[in-house]
C-alpha positions as CSV (number, residue, x, y, z in Angstrom):
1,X,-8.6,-50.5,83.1
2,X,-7.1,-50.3,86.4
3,X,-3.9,-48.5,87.0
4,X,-1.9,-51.6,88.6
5,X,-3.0,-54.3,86.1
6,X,-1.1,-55.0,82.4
7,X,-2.5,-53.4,79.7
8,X,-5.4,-54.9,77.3
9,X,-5.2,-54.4,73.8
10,X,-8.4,-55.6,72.9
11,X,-11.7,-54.7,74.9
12,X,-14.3,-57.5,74.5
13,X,-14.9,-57.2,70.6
14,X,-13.7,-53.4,70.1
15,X,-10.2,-53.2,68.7
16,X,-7.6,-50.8,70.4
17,X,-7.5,-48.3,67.8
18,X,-11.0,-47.9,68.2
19,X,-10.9,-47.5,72.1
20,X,-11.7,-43.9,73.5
21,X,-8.6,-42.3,74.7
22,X,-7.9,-42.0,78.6
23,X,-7.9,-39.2,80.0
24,X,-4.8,-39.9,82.6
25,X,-5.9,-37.0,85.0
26,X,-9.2,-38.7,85.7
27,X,-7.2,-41.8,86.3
28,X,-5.1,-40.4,88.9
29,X,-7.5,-39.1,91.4
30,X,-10.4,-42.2,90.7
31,X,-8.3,-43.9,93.6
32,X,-5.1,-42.4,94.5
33,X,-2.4,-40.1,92.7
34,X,0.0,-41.9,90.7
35,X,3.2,-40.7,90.7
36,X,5.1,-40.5,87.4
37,X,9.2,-41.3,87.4
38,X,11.2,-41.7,84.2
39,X,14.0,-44.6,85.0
40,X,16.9,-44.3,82.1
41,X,18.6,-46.7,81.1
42,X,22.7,-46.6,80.6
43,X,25.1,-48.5,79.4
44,X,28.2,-49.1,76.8
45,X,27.3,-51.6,73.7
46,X,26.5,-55.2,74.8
47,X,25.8,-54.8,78.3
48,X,22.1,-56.3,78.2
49,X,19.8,-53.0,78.5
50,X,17.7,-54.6,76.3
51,X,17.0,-57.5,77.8
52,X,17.4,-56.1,81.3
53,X,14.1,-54.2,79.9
54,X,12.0,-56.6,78.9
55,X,13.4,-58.4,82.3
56,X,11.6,-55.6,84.6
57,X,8.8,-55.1,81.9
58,X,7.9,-59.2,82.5
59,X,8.2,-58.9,86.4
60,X,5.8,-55.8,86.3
61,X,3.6,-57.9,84.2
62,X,3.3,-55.5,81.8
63,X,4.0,-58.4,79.4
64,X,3.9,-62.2,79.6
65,X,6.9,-63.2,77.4
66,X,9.9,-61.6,77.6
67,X,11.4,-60.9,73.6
68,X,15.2,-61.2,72.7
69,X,17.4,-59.1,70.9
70,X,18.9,-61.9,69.0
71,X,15.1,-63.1,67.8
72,X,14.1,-59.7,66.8
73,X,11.2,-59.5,68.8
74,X,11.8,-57.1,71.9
75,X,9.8,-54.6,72.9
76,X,12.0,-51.5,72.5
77,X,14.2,-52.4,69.4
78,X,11.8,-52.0,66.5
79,X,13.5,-50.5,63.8
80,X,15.1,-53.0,61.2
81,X,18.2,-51.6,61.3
82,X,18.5,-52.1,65.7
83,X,17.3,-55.6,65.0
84,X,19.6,-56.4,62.2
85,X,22.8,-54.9,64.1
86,X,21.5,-56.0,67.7
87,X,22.1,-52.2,69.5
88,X,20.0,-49.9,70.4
89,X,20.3,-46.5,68.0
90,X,16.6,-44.8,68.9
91,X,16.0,-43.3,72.2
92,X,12.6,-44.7,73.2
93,X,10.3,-45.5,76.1
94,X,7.8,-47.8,77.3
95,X,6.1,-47.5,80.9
96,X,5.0,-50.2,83.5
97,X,2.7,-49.4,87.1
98,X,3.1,-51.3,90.5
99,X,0.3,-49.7,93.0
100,X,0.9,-46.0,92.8
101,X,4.1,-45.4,90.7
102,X,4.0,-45.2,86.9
103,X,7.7,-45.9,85.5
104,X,8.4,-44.3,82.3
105,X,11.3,-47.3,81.0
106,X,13.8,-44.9,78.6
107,X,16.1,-47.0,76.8
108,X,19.0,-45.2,75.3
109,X,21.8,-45.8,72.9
110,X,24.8,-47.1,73.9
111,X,27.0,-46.9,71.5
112,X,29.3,-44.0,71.3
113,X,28.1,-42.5,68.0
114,X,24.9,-42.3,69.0
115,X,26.4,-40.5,72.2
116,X,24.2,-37.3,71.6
117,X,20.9,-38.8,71.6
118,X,22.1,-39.9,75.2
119,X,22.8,-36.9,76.3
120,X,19.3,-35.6,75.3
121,X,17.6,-38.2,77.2
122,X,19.6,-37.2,80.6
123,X,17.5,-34.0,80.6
124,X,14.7,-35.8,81.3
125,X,15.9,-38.8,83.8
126,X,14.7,-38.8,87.1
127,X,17.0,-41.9,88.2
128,X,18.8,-43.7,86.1
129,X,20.3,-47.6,85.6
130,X,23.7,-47.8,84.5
131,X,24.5,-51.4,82.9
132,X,28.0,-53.5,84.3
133,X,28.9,-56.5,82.5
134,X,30.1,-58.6,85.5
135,X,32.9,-60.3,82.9
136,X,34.1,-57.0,81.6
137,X,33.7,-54.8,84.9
138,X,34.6,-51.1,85.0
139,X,35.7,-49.7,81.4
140,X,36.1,-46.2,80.3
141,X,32.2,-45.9,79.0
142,X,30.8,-46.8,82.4
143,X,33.4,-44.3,84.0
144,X,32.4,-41.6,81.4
145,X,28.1,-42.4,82.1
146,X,28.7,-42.3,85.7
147,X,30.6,-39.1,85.5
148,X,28.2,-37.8,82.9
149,X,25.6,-39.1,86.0
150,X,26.8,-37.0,88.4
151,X,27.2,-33.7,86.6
152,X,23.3,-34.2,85.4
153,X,22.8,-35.0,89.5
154,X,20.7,-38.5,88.5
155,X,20.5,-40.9,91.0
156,X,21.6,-44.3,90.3
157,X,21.3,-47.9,90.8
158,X,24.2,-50.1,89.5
159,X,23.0,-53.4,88.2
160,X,26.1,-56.1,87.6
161,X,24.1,-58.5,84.7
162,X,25.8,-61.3,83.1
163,X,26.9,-62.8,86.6
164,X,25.5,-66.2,85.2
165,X,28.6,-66.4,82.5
166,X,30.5,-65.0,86.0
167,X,32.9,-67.3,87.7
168,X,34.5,-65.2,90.0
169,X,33.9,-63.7,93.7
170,X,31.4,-61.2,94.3
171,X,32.6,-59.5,96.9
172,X,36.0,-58.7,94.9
173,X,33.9,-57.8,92.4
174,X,31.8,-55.3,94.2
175,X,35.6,-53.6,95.9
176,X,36.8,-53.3,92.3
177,X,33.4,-51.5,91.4
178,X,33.7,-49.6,95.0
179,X,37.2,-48.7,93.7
180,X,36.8,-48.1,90.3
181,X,34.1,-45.3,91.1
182,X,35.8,-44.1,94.3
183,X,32.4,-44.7,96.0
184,X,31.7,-46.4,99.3
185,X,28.1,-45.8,99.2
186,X,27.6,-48.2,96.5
187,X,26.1,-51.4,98.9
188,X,25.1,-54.6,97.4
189,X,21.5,-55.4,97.8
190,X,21.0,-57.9,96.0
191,X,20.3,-60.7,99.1
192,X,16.9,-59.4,100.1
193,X,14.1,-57.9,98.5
194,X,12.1,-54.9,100.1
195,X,9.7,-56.7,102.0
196,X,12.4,-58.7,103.5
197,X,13.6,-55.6,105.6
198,X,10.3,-53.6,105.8
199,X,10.4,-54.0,109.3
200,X,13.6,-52.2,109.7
201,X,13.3,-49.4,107.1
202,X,9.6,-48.4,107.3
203,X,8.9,-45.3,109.7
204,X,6.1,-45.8,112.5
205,X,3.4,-43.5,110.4
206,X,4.6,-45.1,107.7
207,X,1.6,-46.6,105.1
208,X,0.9,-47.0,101.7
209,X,-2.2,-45.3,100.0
210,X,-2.3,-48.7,97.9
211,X,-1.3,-51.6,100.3
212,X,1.2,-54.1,99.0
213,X,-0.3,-57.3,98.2
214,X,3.6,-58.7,99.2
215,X,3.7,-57.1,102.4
216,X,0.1,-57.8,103.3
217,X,1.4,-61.5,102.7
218,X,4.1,-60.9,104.9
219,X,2.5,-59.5,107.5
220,X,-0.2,-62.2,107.8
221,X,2.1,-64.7,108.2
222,X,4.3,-63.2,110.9
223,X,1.1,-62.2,112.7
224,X,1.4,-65.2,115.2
225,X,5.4,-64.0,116.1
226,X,4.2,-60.6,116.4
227,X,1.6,-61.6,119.0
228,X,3.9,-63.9,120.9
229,X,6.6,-60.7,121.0
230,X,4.5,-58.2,122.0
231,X,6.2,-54.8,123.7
232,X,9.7,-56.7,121.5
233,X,11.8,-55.1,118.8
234,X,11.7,-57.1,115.9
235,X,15.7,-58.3,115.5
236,X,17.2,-58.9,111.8
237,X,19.5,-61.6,111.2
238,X,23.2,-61.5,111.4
239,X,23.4,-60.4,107.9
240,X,20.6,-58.5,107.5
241,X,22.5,-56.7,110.9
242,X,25.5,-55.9,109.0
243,X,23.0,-54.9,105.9
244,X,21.9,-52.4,107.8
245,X,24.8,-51.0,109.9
246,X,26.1,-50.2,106.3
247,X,23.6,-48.0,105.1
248,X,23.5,-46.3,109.0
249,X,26.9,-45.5,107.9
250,X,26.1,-43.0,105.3
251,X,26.1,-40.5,107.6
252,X,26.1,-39.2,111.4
253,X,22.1,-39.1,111.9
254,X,21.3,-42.8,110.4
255,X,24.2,-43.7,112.8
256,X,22.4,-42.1,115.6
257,X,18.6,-43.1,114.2
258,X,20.2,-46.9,113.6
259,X,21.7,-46.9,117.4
260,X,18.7,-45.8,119.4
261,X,15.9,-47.5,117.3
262,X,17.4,-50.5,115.5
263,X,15.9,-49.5,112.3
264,X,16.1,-46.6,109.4
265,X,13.4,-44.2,108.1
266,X,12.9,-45.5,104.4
267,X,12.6,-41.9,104.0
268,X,16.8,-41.4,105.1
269,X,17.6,-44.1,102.0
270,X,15.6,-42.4,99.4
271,X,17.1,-38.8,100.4
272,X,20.3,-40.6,100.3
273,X,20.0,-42.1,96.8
274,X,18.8,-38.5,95.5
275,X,22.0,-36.8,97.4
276,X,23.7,-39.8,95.4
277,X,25.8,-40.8,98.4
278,X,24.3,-44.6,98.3
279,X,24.0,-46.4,95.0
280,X,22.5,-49.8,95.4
281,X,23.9,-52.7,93.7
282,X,22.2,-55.9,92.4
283,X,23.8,-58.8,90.5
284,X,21.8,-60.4,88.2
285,X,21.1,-62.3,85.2
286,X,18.5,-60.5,82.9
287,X,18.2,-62.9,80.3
288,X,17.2,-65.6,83.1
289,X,15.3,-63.6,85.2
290,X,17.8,-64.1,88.2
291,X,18.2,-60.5,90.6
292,X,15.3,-58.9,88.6
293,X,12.6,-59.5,91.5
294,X,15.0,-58.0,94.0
295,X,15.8,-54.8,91.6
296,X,11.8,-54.4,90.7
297,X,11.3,-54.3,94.9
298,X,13.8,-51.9,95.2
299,X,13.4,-49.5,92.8
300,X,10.0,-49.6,93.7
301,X,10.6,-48.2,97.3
302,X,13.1,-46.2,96.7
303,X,12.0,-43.8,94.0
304,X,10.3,-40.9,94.7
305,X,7.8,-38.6,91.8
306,X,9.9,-34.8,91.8
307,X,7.7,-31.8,93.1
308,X,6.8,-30.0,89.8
309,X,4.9,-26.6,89.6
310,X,1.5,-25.9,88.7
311,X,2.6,-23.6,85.4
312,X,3.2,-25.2,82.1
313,X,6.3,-26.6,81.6
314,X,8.1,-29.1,79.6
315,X,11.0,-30.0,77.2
316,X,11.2,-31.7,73.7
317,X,13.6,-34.2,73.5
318,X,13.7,-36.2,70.6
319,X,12.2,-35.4,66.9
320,X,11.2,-37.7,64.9
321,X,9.1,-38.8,61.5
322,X,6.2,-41.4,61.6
323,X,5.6,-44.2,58.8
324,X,3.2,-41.8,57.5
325,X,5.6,-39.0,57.3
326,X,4.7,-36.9,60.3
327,X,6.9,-35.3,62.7
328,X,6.7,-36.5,66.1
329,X,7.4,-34.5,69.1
330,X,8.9,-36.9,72.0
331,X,9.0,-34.9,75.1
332,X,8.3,-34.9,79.0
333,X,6.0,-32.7,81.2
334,X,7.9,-30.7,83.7
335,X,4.7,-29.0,85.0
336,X,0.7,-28.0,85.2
337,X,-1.0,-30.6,82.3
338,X,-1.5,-30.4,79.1
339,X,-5.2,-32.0,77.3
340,X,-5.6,-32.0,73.7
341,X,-6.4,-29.3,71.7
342,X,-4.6,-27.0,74.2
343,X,-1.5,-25.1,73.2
344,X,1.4,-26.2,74.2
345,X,3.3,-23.4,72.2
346,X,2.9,-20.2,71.0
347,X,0.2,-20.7,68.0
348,X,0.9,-24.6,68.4
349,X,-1.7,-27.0,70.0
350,X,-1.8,-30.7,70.7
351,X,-3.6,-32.4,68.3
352,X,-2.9,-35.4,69.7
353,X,-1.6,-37.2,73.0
354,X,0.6,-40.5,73.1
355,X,1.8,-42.7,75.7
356,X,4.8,-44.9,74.5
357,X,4.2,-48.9,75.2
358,X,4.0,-52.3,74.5
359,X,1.2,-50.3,71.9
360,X,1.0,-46.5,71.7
361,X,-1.4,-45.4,73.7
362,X,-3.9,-42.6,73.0
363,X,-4.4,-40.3,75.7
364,X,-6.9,-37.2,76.2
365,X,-4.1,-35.8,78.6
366,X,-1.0,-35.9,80.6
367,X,0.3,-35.2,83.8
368,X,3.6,-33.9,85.2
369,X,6.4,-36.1,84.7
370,X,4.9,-38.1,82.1
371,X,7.0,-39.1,78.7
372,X,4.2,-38.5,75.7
373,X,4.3,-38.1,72.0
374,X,2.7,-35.5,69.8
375,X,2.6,-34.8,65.9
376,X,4.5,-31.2,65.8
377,X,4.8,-29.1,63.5
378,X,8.0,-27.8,61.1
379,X,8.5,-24.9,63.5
380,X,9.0,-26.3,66.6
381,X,12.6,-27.6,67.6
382,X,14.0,-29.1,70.4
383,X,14.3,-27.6,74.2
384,X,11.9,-26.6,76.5
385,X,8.4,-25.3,75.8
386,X,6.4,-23.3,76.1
387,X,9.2,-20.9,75.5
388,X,12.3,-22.2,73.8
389,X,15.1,-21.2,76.7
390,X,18.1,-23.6,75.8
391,X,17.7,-24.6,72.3
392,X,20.5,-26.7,71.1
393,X,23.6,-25.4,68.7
394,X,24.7,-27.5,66.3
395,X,28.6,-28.6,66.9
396,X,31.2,-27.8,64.7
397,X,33.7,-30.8,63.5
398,X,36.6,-30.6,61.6
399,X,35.8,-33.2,58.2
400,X,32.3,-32.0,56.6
401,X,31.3,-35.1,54.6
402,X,30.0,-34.2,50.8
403,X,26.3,-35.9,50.4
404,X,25.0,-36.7,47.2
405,X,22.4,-38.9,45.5
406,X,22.7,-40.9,42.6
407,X,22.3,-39.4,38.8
408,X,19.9,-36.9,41.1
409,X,20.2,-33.4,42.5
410,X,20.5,-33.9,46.6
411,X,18.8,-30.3,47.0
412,X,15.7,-31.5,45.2
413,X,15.1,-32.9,48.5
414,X,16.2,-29.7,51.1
415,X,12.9,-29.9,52.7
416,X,13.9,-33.8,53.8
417,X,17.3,-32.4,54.9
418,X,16.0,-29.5,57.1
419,X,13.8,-32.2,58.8
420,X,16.9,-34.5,59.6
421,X,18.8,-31.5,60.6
422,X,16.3,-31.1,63.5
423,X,15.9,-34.5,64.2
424,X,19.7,-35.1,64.4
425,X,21.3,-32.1,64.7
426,X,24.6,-33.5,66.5
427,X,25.1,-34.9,62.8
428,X,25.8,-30.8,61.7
429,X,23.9,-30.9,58.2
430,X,24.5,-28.3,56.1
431,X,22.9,-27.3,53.1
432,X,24.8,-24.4,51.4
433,X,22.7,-23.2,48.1
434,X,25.6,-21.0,47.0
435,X,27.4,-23.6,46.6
436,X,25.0,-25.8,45.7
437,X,26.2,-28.8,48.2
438,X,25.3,-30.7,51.7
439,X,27.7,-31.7,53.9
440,X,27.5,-33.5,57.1
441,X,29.8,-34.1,60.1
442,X,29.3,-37.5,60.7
443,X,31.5,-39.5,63.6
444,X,31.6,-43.1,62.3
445,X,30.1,-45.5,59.9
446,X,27.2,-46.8,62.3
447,X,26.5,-42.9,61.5
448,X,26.8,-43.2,57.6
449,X,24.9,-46.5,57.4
450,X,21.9,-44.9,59.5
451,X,21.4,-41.5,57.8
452,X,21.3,-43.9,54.3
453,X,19.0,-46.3,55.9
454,X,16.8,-43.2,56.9
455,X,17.4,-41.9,52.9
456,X,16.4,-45.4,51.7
457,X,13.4,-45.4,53.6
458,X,11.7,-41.7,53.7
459,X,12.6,-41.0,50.3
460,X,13.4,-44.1,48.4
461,X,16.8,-43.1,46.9
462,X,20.6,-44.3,47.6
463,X,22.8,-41.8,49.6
464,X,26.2,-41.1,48.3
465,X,29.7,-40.5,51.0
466,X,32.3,-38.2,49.7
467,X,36.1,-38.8,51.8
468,X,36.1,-35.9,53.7
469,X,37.8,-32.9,53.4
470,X,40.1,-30.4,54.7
471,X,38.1,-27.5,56.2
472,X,41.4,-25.8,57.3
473,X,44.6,-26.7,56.9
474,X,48.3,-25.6,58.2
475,X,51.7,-26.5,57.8
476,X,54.8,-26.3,60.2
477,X,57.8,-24.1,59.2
478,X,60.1,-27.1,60.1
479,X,60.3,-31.4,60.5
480,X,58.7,-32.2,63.9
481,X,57.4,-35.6,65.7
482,X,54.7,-36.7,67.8
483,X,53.9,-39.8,69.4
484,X,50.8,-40.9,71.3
485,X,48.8,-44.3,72.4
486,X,45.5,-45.3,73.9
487,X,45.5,-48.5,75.9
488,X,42.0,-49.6,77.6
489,X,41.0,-53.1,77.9
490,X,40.6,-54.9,74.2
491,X,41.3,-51.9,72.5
492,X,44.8,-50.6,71.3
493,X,45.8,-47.3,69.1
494,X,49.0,-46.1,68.6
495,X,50.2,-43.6,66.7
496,X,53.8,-41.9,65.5
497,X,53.1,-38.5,63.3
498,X,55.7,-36.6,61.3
499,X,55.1,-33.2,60.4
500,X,57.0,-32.0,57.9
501,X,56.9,-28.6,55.9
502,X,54.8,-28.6,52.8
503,X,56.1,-27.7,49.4
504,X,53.6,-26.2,47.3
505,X,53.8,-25.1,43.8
506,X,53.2,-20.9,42.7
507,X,53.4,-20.0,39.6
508,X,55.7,-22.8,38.5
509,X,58.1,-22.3,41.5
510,X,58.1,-24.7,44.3
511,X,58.8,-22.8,47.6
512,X,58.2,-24.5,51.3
513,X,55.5,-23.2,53.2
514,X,57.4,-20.8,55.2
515,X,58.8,-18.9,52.5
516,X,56.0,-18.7,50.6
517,X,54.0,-17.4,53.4
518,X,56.9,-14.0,53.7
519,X,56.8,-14.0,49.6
520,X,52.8,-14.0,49.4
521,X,52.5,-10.3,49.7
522,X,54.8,-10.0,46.9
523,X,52.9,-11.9,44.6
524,X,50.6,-10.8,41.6
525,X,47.7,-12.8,43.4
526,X,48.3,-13.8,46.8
527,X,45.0,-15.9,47.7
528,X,45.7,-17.8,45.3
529,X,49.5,-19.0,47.2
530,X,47.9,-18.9,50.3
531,X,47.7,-22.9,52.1
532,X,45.2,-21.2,54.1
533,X,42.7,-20.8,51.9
534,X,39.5,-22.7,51.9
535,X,38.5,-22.9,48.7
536,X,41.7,-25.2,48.0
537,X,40.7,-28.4,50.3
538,X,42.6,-31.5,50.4
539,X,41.3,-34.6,50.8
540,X,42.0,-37.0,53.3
541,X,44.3,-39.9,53.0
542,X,42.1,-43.2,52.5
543,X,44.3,-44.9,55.7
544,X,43.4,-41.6,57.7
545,X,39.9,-42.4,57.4
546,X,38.6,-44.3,60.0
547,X,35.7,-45.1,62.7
């Protein structure tokens, strides 16, 4: 199967389980090197990453009918529980080729409690999309991701979707997102697709190892203008003009280059996009395939493969258990290539080789800047391989949550637990055998209702929420008042807190806080007075608890 055409999943009578795996490195150098780019994509809940995937996934042709989150038959949300809430909550991938690029398509979560499998995923971005609902505009989660953006240094293209429920004027639109950001490299290009300014952006020496069946088009039929204007400078149109002046803008030398030669090195907009001074903009409509041919042109010519080294290197992302039970290693290849049954870590090899798709794909091997799955074993955690340099900590919160199973013990089933503690360990499991408990520090109640879907599925059994409790708690020595407020855009929390000092009961006596805090060394048993003490945790007010 050729690189550039849409995957088969049949091959004349043999099924696709029973196809020989590929070995990718043989691929890459039958014709021409593919370069591999992983392209995120970001957004808050509701923006249409979803369907913006199977958008550039139909244009690629990697499939012929584009699935919808609200029929449940998308190519990236799966799992029952995704389809029956209609978010993403699984990190996952699925990759498309045009000529010599291989996009690795990473969808990620974009609601706030699933925040940390984000994150993860930024580690291995090489440019990302971040989601704008044209209706909404800027909010506080786009802010956050495009900060978050910058601090990771990923490039980004801003894509404005919805803009067919949009009744406004673009051009406000694109100053408020200028504004919001504080960004004037962010340029609309939606009007025109690559082709229709290759003329202008493509160096002298400039070819293609595969040539563009668009641009071969193109050329041919401006073949008779070119002869006719031999010894001429082709000349873009008014707006095409102004196009172009922008982007000479970014800095001194495309002023200078734009001046003398009427055009720009392609070359001085990618090394502008990866200093992430320009961010193109495109408006579309993903769900009817409006602004998606533009995008697909442009992210096509504008994203470079990063120079990787020849040693073995990569990083494990994401852990996670099949239907069979066995844990899956999702991770990206940061260097030198890994073929099965080599090691990948110390005393570990792999066994096998996956590329996430439209199918899972078996592989005999994968290349530098490829996203792949392998069966792992219990040792191996998250961070970077071969040798483990930044393994992850689990964060501490402030309200473990008790854990327990119906008329059952919950530690019957630690080895379970250990496995979700690696898989999830922004959820801070704990299993504590002296005391004979798990707790977790769960964020919200998308949180709760995933870790018992996960418990209903693996294991068959009902999970069990205690309220949260006190891990430490303090009283004032006198009556004081706070007052605070959130106000974003259809959201509102206020809040007016009195603290006032706590009377606690010793030994029949009923002393405030203070006092009994000077009188505690004077006492016959003074942990037992103390309000510090741990072992005496109160439990939250029901109306405290909240998402």
């Amino acid at each position: 199967m050729g690189e550039g055409q849409k995957a088969s999943l049949t091959k004349g009578s043999e099924s696709f389980f029973d196809q020989k795996p590929k070995n990718m490195k043989e691929m890459a150098e039958t014709e021409v090197r593919m370069e591999n780019i992983v392209l995120g994509l970001l957004a808050h809940v509701d923006r249409g990453k979803t369907s913006l995937s199977e958008a550039l996934l139909y244009e690629s042709g990697r499939i012929s009918e584009k699935g919808r989150v609200d029929h449940g038959d998308s190519v990236l949300d799966k799992d029952s529980l995704e389809r029956k809430k209609g978010i993403t909550i699984y990190a996952k991938s699925v990759y498309f080729t045009k000529e010599n690029k291989r996009f690795f398509l990473l969808d990620t979560p974009g609601h706030q409690e699933f925040s940390s499998e984000m994150e993860r995923c930024l580690a291995v971005m090489d440019y990302g999309i971040l989601l704008i609902d044209g209706n909404d505009g800027i909010q506080k989660r786009e802010l956050h991701l495009f900060e978050r953006a910058r601090e990771k240094g990923i490039p980004l293209f801003l894509v404005v979707n919805k803009m067919d429920l949009f009744q406004g004027d673009r051009e406000a639109l694109l100053r408020e997102i200028q504004e919001a950001f504080s960004c004037e490299g962010i340029i609309n290009f939606s009007p025109y697709t690559f082709s229709d300014l290759a003329r202008f952006l493509q160096e002298e020496d400039f070819t293609r190892t595969v040539a563009s069946k668009e641009n071969a088009a193109l050329e041919q039929k401006e073949a008779p203008e070119k002869k006719e204007a031999i010894g001429q400078k082709a000349v873009p149109s008014e707006d095409c003009q102004d196009f172009l002046e922008n982007l000479a803008l970014l800095s001194e030398e495309g002023t200078a280059e734009y001046l003398e030669n009427g055009r720009l090195p392609l070359s001085f907009l990618q090394e502008n996009i990866q200093e992430r001074k320009l961010f193109p903009l495109f408006f579309t409509s993903a769900l009817k395939q409006e602004g998606i041919t533009e995008l697909f042109s442009w992210i096509f010519a504008l994203c470079q493969m990063p120079a990787y080294s020849e040693e073995l290197r990569g990083i494990l992302y994401k852990i996670s258990k099949s239907p069979e039970g066995r844990r899956i290693g999702r991770a990206k290849l940061l260097g030198g290539s890994l073929s099965l049954r080599q090691e990948w870590r110390p005393s570990e090899k792999a066994l096998e080789l996956h590329l996430e798709g439209v199918e899972e794909e078996a592989v005999e091997s994968v290349e530098p800047g490829m996203l792949f799955t392998m069966p792992i074993s219990e040792n191996a955690g998250l961070g970077y391989f071969p040798v483990d340099e930044h393994s992850e900590k689990e964060k501490e919160g402030y309200f473990p949550t008790l854990l327990s199973l119906e008329g059952e013990e919950i530690l019957s089933y630690r080895k379970d637990l250990e496995e979700l503690q690696k898989e999830f360990p922004e959820w801070g499991i704990s299993i504590s055998l002296a005391e004979k408990q798990v707790t977790a520090q769960l964020s919200g109640n998308l949180q709760k209702e995933l870790l018992t879907d996960l418990f209903a599925k693996r294991l068959g059994k009902k999970l069990h929420f205690s309220k949260p409790k006190l891990r430490y708690g303090e009283s004032p020595r006198r009556e004081a008042y706070g007052r605070g407020a959130v106000l974003e855009p259809g959201h509102r929390i206020s809040l007016l807190l009195r603290l006032i000092p706590k009377e606690v009961e010793f030994f029949g006596e009923q002393q405030e806080v203070g006092k009994g805090e000077r009188n505690c060394e004077n006492s016959r048993n003074p942990e037992k007075k103390s309000i510090f003490s741990i072992e005496k945790r109160g439990e939250l007010p029901e109306e405290w608890i909240s998402r």
